[in-house]
Every structure is written in C-alpha cells, then in structure tokens.
C-alpha positions in Angstrom: -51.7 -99.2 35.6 -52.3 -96.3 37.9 -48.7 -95.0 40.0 -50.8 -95.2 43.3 -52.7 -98.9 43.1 -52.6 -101.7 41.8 -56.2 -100.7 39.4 -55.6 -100.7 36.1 -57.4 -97.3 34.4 -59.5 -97.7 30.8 -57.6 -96.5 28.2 -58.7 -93.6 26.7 -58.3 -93.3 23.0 -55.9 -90.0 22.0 -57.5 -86.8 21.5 -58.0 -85.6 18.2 -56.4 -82.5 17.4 -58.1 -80.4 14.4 -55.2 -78.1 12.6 -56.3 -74.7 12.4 -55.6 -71.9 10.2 -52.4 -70.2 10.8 -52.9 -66.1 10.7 -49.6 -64.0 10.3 -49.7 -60.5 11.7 -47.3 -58.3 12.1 -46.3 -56.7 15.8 -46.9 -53.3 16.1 -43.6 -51.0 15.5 -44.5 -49.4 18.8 -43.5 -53.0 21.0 -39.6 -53.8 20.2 -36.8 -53.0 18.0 -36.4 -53.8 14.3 -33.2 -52.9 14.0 -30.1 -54.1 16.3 -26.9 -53.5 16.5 -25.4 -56.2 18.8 -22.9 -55.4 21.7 -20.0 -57.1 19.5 -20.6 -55.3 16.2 -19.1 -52.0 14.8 -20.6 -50.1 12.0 -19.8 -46.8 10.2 -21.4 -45.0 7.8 -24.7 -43.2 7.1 -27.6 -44.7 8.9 -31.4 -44.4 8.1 -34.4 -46.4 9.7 -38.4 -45.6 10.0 -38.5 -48.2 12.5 -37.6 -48.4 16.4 -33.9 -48.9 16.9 -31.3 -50.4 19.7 -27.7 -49.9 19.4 -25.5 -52.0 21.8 -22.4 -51.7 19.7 -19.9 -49.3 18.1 -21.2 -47.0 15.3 -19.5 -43.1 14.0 -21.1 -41.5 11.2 -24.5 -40.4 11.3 -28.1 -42.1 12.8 -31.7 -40.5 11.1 -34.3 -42.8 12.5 -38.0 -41.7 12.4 -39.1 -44.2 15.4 -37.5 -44.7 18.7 -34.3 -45.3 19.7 -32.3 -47.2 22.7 -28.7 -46.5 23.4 -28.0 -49.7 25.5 -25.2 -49.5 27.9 -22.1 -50.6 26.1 -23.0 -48.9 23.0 -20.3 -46.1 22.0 -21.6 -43.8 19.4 -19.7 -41.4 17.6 -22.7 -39.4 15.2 -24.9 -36.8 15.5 -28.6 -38.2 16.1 -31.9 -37.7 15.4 -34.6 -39.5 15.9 -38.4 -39.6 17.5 -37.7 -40.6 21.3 -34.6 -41.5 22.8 -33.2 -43.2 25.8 -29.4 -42.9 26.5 -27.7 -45.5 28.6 -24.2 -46.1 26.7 -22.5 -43.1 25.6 -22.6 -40.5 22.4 -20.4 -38.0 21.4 -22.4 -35.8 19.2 -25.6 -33.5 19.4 -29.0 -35.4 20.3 -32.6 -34.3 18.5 -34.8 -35.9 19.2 -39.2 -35.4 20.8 -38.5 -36.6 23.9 -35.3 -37.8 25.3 -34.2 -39.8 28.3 -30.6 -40.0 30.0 -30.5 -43.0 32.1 -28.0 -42.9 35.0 -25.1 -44.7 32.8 -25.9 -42.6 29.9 -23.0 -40.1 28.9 -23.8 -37.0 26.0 -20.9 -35.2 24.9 -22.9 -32.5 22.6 -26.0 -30.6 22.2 -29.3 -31.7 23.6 -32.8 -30.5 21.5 -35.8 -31.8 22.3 -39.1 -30.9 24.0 -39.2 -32.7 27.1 -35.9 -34.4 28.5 -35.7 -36.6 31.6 -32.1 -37.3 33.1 -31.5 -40.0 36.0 -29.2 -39.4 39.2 -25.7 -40.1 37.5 -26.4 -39.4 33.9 -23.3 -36.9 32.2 -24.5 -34.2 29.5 -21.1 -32.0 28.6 -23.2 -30.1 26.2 -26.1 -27.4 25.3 -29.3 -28.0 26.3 -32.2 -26.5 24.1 -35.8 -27.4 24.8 -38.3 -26.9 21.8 -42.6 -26.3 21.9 -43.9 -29.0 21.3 -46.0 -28.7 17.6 -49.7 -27.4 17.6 -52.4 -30.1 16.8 -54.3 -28.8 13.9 -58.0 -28.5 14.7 -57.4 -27.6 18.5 -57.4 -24.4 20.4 -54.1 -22.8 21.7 -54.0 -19.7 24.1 -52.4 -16.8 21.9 -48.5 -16.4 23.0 -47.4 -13.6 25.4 -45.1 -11.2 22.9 -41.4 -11.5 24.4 -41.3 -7.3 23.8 -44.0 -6.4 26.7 -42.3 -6.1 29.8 -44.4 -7.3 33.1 -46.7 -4.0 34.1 -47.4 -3.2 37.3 -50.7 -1.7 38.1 -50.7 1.3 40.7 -53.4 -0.2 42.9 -51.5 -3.3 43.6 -48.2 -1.0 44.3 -50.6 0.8 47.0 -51.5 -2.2 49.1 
C-alpha cells in the first residue's frame, strides 16, 4: 500500500543479485602511510621502512625510511632522520636528510637541514644548519656543463666603456 493513497502497488519480485568475483589489489605506496606510530605510543630503537611513514608519537633512536615521511603535530622525535620527502609539523631534535623537505608552521627542527629543495611555513622554527644539495643527473639527458668555482666574473673592456 502506497504512503500517499489508498492504491495498493504490484509487488515486484526482489532483484536478483549475481555475486561477482572479488579482485584484491594493492594501493599504491605513493597514497597513505604503512607505517604509524599513533599519538599515544613511544618507541625507541633503530628504525627502518621502504614504505611511506607518519609518526604522531614519541620515538629517540634513529629513523632510515626510503619513502615519505609525516611528522604529525604532537609527535616528539628525538633521532636523526633520513628519508625520501619530509613534512615536519611536530618537533625533531636531530639533523633532517631528506629530497625534499617541508616545515609546516607547527613544525620545530633542532639540527641540520640537507636536502634539495626545502619549503618552511610562516611560524615554522629551524635552530640548525641549512645545506641544500643538486639534485642528481638523470642518466640519458643533457646537462649544461658547470661554471668552475676558480674563474672569477671577467669584465670586458667594451662594457666598462659605455
């Protein structure tokens, strides 16, 4: 019997639903973290991961991750660390290595800085060294030759004349 009238609709007989074949795959290790250390944990020690990393909780010792890695904001990291990219919210006291790496306005670095591009925020706190590095040649594609650092900048005596 319909809500609106007093009709009564035909019942329709349910619909048949076919099962169909379930197909696992795995998410790319580009979207996400495999790894997480929660905002209540503490963990010490000697750290390795190939995967993408987020650390929201205490860690000292040492952090070699070959992926990506977030420092969330209440994270408190006492290590050196090195991994691909990096984005700093919480804070670290040790030196940072890292490709490209990313101080966010609550992040706080209490050491040396290496990488080859680094963005900070308004707000972010670096008490350290910062070094930037080239970034590696692509094999197979053309680079202009380098400047040597010995040759100081000439002047020519026709420009000196104008």
């Amino acid at each position: 019997m319909s809500i609106f009238g007093n009709r009564r609709q035909a019942e329709l007989p349910p619909p048949v639903i076919e099962p169909k074949p379930m197909t696992l795959t795995a998410a790319p290790a580009a979207v996400g973290f495999e790894t997480v250390l929660g905002r209540n944990s503490t963990l010490e020690g000697s750290f390795r991961c190939s995967a993408n990393v987020r650390i929201d909780g205490v860690f000292s010792g040492e952090l070699e991750v070959s992926g990506n890695m977030l420092i969330g904001e209440t994270a408190r990291i006492t290590a050196d660390i090195n991994a691909k990219n990096i984005s700093i919210a919480g804070t670290v006291n040790g030196n940072v290595n890292g490709r490209k790496v990313q101080i966010l306005r609550t992040g706080r670095v209490k050491g040396d800085i290496r990488a080859t591009a680094l963005t900070t925020e308004e707000g972010a706190f670096i008490d350290g060294k910062i070094t930037m590095i080239g970034q590696e040649p692509e094999p197979g594609v053309d680079h202009p030759p380098a400047l040597p650092e010995s040759a100081p900048p000439t002047d020519s005596p026709d420009s000196a004349a104008g």
